[in-house]
The first five atom37 places (N, CA, C, CB, O) and aatype in JSON, in Angstrom:
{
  "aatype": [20, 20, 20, 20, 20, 20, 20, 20, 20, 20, 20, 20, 20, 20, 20, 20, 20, 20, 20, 20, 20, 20, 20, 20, 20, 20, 20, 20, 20, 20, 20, 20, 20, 20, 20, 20, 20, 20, 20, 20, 20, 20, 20, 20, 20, 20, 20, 20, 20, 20, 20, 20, 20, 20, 20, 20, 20, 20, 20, 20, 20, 20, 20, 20, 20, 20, 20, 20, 20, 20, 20, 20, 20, 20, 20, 20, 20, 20, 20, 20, 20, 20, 20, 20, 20, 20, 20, 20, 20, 20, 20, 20, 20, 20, 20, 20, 20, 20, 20, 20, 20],
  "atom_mask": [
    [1, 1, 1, 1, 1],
    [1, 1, 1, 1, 1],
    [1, 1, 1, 1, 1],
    [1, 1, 1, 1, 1],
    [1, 1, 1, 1, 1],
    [1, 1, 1, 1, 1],
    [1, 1, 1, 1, 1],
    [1, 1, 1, 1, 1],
    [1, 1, 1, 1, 1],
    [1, 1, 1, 1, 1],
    [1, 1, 1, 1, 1],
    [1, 1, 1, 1, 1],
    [1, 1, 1, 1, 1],
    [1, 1, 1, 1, 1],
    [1, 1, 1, 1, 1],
    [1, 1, 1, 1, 1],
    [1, 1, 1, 1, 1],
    [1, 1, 1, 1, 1],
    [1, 1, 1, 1, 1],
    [1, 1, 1, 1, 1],
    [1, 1, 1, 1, 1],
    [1, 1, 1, 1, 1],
    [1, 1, 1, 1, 1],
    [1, 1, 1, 1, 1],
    [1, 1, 1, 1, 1],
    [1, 1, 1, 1, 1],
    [1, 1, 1, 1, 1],
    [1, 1, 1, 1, 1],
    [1, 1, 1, 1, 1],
    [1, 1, 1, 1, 1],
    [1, 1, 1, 1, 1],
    [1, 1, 1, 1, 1],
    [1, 1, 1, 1, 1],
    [1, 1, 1, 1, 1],
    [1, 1, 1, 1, 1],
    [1, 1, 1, 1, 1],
    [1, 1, 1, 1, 1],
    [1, 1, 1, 1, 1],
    [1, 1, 1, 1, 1],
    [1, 1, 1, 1, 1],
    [1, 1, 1, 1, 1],
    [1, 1, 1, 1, 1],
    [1, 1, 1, 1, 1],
    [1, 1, 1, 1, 1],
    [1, 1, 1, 1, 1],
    [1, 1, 1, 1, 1],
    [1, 1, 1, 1, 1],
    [1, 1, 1, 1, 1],
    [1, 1, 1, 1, 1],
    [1, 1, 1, 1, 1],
    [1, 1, 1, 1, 1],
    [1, 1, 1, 1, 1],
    [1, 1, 1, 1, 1],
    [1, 1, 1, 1, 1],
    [1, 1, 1, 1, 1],
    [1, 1, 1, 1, 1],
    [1, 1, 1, 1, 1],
    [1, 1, 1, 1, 1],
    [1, 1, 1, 1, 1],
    [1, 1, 1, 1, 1],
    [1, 1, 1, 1, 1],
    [1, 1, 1, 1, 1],
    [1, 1, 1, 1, 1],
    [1, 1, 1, 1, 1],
    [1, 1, 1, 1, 1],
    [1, 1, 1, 1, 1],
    [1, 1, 1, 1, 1],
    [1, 1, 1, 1, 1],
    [1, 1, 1, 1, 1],
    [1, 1, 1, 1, 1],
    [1, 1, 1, 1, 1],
    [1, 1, 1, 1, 1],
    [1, 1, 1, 1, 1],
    [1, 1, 1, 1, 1],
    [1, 1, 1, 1, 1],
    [1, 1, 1, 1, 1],
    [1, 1, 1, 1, 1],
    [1, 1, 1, 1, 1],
    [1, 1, 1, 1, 1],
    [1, 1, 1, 1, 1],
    [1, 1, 1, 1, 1],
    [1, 1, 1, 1, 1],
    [1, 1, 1, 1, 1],
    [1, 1, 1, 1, 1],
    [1, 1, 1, 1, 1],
    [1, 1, 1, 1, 1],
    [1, 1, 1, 1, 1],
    [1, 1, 1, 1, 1],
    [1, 1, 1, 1, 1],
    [1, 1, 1, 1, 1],
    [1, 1, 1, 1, 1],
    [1, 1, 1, 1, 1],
    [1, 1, 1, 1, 1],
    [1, 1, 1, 1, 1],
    [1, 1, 1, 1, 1],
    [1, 1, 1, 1, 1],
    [1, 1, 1, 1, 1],
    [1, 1, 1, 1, 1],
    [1, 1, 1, 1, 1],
    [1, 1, 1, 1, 1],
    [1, 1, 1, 1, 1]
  ],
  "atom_positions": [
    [[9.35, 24.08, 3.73], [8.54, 24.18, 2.53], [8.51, 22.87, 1.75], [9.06, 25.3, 1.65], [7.46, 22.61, 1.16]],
    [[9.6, 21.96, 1.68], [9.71, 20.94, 1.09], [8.44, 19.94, 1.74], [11.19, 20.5, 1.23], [7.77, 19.11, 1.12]],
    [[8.34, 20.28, 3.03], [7.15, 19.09, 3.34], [5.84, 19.21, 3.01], [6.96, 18.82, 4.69], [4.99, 18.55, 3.6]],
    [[5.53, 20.14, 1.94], [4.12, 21.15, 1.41], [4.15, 20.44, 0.5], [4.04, 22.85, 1.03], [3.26, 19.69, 0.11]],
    [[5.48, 20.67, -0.05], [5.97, 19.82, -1.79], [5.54, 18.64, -1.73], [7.71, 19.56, -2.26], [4.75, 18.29, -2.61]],
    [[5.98, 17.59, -0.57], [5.89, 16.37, -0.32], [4.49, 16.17, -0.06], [6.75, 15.98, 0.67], [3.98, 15.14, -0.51]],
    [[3.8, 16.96, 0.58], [1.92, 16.51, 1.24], [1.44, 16.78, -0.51], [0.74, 18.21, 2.98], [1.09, 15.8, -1.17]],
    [[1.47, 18.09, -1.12], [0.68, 18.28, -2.17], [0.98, 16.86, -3.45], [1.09, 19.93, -2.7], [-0.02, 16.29, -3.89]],
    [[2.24, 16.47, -3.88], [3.08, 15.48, -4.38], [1.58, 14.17, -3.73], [5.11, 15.51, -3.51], [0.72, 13.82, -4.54]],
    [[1.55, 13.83, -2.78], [1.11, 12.63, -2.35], [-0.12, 13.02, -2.73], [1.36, 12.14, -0.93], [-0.66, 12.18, -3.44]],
    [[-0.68, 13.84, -2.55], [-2.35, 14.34, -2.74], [-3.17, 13.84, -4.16], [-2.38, 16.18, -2.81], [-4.11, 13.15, -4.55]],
    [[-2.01, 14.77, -4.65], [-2.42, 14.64, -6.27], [-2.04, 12.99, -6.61], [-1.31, 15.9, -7.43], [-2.59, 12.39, -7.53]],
    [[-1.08, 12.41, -5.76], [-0.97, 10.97, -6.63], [-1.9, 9.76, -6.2], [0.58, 10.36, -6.5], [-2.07, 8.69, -6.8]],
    [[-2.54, 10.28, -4.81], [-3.71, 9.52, -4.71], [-5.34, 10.11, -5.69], [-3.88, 9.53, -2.99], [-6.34, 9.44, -5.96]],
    [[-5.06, 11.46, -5.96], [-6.4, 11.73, -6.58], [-6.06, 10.75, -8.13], [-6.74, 13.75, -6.82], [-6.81, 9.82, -8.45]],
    [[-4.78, 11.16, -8.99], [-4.72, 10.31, -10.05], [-4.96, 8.88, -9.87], [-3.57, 10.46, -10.59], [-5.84, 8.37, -10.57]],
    [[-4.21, 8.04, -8.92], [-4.91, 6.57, -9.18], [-6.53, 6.44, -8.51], [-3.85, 5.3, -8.35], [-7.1, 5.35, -8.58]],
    [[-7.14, 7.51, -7.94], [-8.39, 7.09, -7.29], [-8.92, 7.36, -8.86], [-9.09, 8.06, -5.74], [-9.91, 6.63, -8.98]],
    [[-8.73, 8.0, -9.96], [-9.02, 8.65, -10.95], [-9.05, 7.71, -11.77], [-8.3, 9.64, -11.25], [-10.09, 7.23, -12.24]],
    [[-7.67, 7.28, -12.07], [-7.63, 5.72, -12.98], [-8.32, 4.64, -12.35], [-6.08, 5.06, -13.17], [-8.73, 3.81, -13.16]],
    [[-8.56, 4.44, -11.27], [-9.44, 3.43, -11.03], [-11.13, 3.43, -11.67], [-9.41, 3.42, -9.55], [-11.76, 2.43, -12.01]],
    [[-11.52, 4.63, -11.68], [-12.59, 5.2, -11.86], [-12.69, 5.02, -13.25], [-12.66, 6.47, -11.36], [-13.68, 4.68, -13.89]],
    [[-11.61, 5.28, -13.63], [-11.76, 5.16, -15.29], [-11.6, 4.13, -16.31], [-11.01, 5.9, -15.79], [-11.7, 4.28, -17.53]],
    [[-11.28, 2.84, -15.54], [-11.59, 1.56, -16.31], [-13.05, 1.02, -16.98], [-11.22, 0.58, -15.39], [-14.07, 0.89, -16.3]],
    [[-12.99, 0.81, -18.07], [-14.15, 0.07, -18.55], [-15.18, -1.0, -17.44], [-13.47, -0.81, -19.7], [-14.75, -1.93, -16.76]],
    [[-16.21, -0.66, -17.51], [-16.96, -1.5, -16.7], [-16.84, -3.39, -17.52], [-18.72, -0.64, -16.69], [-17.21, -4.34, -16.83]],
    [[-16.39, -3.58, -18.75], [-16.22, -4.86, -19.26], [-14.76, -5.47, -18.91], [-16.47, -4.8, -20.75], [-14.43, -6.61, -19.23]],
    [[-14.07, -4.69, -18.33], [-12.69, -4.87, -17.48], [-13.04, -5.53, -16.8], [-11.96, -3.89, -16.79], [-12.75, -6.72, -16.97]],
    [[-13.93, -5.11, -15.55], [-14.33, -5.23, -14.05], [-14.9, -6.58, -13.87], [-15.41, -4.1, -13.56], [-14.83, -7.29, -12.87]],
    [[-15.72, -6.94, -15.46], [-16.43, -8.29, -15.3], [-15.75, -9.22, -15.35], [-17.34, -8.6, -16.11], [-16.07, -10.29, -14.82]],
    [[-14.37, -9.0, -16.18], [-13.63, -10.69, -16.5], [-13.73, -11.29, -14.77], [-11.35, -10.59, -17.27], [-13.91, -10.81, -13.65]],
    [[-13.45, -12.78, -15.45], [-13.2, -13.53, -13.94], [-11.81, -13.29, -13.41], [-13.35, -15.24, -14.01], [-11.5, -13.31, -12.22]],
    [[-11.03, -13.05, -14.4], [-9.77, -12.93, -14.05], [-9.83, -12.23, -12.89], [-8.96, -12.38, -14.98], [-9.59, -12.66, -11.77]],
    [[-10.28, -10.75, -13.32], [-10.12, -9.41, -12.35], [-10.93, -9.81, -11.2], [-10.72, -7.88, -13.01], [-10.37, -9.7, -10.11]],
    [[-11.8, -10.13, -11.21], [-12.89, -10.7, -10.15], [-12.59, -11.25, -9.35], [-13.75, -11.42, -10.44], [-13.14, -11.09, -8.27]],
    [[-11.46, -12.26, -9.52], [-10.53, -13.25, -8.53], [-9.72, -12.59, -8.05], [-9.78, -14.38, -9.04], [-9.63, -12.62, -6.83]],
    [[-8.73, -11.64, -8.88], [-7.53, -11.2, -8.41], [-8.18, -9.82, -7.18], [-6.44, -10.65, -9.94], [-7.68, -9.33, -6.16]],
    [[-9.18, -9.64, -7.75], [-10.12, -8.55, -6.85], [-10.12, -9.08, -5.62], [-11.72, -8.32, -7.3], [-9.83, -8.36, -4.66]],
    [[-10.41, -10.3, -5.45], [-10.52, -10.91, -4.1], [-10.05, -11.2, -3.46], [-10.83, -11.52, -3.87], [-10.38, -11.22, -2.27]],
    [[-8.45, -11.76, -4.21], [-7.53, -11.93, -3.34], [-6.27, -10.98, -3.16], [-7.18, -13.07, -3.56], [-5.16, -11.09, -2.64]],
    [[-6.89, -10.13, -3.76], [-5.6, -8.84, -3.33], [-5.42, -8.57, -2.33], [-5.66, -7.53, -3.68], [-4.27, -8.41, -1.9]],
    [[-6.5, -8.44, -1.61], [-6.62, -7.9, 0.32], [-6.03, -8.65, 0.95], [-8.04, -7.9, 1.21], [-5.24, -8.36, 1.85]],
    [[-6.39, -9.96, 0.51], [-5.82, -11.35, 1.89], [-4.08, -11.24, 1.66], [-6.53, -13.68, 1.37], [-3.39, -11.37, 2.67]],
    [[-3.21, -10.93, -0.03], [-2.19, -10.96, 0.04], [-1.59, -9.43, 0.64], [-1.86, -11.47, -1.15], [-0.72, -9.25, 1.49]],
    [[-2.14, -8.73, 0.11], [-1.65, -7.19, 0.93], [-1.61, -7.74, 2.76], [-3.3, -5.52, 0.62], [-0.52, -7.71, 3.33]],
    [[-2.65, -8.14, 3.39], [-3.17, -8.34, 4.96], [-1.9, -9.41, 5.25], [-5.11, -9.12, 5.22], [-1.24, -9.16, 6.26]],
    [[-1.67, -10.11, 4.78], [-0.19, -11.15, 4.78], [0.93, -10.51, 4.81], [0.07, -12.06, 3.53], [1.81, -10.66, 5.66]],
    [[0.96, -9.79, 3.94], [2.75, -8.93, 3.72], [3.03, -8.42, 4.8], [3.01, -7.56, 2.62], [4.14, -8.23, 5.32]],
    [[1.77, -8.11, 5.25], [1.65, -6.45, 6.33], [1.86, -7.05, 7.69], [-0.21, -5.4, 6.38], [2.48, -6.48, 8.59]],
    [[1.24, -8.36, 7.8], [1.35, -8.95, 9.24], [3.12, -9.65, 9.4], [-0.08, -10.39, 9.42], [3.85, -9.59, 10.39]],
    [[3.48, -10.38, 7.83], [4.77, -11.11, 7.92], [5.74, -9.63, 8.3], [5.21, -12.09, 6.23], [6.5, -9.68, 9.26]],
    [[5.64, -8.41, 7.5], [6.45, -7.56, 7.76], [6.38, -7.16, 9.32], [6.23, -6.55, 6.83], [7.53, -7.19, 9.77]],
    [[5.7, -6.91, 10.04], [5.42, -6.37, 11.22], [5.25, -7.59, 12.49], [4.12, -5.5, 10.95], [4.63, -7.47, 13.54]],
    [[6.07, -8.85, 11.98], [5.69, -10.17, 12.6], [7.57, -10.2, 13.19], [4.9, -11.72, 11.18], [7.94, -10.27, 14.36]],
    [[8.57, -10.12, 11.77], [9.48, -10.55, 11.52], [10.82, -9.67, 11.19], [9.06, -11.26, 10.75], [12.02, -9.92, 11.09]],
    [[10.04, -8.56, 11.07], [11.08, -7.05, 10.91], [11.68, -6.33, 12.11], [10.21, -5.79, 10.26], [11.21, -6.72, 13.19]],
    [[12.48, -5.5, 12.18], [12.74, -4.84, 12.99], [13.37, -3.95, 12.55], [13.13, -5.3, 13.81], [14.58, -4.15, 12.61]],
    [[12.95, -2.7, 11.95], [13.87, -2.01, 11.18], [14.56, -2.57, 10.23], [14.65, -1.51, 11.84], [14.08, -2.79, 9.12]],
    [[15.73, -2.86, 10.55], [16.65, -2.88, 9.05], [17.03, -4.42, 8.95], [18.3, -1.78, 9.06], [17.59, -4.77, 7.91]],
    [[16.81, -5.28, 9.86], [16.96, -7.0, 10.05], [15.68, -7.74, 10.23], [17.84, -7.42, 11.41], [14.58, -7.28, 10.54]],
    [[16.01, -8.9, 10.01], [15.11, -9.9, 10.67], [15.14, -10.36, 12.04], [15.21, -10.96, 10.04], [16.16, -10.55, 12.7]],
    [[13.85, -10.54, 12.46], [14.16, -10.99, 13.76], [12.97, -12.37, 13.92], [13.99, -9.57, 14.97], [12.09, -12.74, 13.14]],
    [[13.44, -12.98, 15.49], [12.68, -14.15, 15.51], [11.99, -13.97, 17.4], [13.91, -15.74, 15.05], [12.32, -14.5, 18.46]],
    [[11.1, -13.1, 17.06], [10.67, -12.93, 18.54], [9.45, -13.36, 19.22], [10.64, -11.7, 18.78], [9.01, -14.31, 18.57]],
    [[8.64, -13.09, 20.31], [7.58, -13.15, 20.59], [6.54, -12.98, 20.14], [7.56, -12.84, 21.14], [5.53, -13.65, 20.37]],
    [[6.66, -11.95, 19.36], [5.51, -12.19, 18.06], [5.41, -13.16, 17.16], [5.53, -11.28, 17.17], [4.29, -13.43, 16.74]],
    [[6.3, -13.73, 16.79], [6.69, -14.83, 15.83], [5.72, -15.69, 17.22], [8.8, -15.21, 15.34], [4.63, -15.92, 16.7]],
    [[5.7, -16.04, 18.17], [5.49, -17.03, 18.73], [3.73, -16.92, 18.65], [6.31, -17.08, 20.13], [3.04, -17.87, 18.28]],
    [[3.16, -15.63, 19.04], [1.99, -15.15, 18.78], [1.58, -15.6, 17.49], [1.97, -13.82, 18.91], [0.72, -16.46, 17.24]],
    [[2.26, -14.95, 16.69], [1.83, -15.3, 15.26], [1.37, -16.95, 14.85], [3.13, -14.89, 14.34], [0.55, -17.27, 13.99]],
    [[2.22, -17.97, 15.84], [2.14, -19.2, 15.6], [1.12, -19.61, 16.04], [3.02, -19.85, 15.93], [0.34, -20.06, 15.19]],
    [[0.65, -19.66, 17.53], [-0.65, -19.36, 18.65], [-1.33, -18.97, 17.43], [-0.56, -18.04, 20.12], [-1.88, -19.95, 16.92]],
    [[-1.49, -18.02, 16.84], [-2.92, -17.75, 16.15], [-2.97, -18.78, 15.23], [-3.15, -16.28, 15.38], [-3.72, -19.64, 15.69]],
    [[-2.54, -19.12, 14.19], [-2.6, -19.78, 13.26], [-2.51, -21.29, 13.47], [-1.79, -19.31, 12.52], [-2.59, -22.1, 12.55]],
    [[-2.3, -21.65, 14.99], [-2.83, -23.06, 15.44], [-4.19, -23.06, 15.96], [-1.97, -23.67, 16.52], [-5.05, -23.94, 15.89]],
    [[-4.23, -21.87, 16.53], [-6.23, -21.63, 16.94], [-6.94, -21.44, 15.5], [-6.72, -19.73, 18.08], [-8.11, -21.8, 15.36]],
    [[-6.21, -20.86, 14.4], [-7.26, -20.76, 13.57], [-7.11, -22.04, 12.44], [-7.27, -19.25, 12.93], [-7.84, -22.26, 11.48]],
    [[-5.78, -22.88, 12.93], [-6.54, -24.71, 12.1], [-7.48, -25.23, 12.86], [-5.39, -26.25, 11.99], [-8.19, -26.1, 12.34]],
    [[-7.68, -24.92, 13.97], [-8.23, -25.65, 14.91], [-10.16, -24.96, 15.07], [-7.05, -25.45, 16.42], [-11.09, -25.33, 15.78]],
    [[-10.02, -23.71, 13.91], [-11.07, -23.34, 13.52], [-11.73, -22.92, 14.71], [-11.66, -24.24, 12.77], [-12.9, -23.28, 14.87]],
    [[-11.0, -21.98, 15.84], [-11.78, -21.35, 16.46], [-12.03, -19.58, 15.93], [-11.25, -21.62, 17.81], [-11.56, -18.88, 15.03]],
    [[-13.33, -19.33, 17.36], [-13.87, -18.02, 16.68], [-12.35, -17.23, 16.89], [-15.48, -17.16, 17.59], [-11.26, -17.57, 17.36]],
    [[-13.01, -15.76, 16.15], [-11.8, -15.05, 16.07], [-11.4, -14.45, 17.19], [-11.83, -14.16, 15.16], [-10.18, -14.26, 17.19]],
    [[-11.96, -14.07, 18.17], [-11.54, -13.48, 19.7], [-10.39, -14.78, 20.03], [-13.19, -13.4, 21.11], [-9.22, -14.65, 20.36]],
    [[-11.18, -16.02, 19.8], [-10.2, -16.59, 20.66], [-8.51, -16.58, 19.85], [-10.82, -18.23, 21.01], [-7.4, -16.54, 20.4]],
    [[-8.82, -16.63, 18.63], [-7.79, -16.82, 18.14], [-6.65, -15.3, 18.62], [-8.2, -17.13, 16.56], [-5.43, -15.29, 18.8]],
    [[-7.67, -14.17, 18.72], [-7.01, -12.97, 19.14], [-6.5, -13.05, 20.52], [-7.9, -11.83, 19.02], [-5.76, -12.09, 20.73]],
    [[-6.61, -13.92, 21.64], [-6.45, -13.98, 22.87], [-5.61, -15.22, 22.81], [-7.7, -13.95, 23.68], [-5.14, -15.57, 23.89]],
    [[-5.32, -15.96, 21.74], [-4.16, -17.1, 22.11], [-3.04, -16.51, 21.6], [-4.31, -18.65, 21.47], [-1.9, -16.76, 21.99]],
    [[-3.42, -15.46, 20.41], [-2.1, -15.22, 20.26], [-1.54, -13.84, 21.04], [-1.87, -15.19, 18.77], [-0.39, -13.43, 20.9]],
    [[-2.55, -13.19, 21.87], [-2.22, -12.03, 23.24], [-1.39, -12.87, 24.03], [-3.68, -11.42, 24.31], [-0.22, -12.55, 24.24]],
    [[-1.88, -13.92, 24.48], [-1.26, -14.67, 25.8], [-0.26, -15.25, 25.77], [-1.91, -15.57, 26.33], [0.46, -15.41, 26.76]],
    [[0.08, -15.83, 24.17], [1.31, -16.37, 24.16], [2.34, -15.66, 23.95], [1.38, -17.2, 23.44], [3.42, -15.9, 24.51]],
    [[2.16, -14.68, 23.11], [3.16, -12.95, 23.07], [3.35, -12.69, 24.13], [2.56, -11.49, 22.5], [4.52, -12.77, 24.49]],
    [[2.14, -12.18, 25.34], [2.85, -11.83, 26.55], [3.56, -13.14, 27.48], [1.75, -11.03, 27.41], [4.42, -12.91, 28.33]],
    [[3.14, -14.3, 27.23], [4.12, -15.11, 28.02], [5.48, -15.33, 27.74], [3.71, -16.22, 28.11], [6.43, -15.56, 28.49]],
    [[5.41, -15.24, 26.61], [7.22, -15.53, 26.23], [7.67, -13.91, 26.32], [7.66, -16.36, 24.18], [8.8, -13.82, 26.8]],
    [[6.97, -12.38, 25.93], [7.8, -11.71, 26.8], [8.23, -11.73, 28.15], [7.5, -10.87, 26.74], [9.22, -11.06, 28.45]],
    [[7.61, -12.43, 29.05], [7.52, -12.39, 30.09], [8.56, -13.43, 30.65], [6.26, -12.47, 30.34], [9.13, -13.15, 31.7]],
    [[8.79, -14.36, 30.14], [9.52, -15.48, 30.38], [11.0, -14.68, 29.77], [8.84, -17.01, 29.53], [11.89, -14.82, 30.61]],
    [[11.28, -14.23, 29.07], [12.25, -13.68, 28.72], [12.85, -12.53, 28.16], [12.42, -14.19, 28.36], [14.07, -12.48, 27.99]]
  ]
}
């Protein structure tokens, strides 16, 4: 029964902030401030999410093949290629260093 508690609990706390979002002043929405921070909220959320799932392992840090992937991408994408490729340098180099070790 507790996991009813827990689904209904989450339900209602996404309807309240979908609610408060809804309910800000539209002269809020215009500052530049919000406008910027609007924009770059995603790219820092999309960062946390990749460093966490790059460098975690449960309850430690780790320094693995993904880390190496992760690097592969972000040398294809100074190097300003399209995004497949950048998605396939950092496939190939993940699976080569699993593979190598």
């Amino acid at each position: 029964m507790s996991v009813w508690i827990a689904i209904g609990a989450t339900a209602l706390g996404c309807y309240l902030v979908k609610l408060l979002g809804l309910s800000v002043p539209a002269g809020v929405l215009e500052r530049p401030l919000v406008q910027r921070l609007a924009g770059l909220l995603p790219v820092a959320l999309l960062a946390a999410l990749i460093a966490q799932q790059t460098f975690a392992d449960q309850v430690s840090l780790v320094l693995d093949a993904r880390a190496a992937g992760l690097a592969a991408a972000a040398a294809a994408l100074a190097l300003r290629a399209p995004f497949l490729v950048v998605v396939a340098a950092a496939v190939l180099v993940t699976a080569g260093v699993r593979a190598l070790g």
